[in-house]
FIBAMI-86502 format. One record per residue (C-alpha): x, y, z negated; residue number from 1. Coordinates in steps of 0.25 Angstrom, whole numbers. Layout:
REM residues N
{atom {X; Y; Z}; NUM}
...
//
This chain:
REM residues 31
{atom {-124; -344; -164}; 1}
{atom {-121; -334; -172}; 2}
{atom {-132; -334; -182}; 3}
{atom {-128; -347; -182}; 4}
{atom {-113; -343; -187}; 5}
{atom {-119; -334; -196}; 6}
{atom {-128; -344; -203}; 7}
{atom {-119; -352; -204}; 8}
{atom {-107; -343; -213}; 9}
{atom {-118; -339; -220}; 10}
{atom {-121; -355; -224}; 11}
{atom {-105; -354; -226}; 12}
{atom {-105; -342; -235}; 13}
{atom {-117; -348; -243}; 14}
{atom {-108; -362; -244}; 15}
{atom {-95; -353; -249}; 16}
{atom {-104; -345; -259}; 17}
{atom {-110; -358; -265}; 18}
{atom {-95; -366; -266}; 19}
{atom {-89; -352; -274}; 20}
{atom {-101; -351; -282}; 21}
{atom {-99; -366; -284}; 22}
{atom {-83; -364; -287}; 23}
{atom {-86; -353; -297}; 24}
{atom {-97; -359; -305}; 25}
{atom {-86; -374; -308}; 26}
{atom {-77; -363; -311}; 27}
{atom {-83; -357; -319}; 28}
{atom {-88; -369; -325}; 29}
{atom {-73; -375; -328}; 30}
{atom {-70; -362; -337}; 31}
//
């Protein structure tokens, strides 16, 4: 269960890293 829990905020860390990395690089695009 809790490896379970763990497993998956690591999946959702991952997915939040990827989207800001994603929002930073059209940012940086539109300058």
């Amino acid at each position: 269960m809790l490896l379970l829990l763990h497993s998956h905020c690591s999946m959702f860390l991952k997915h939040n890293l990827l989207m800001v990395l994603i929002k930073m690089h059209l940012f940086g695009n539109s300058l």
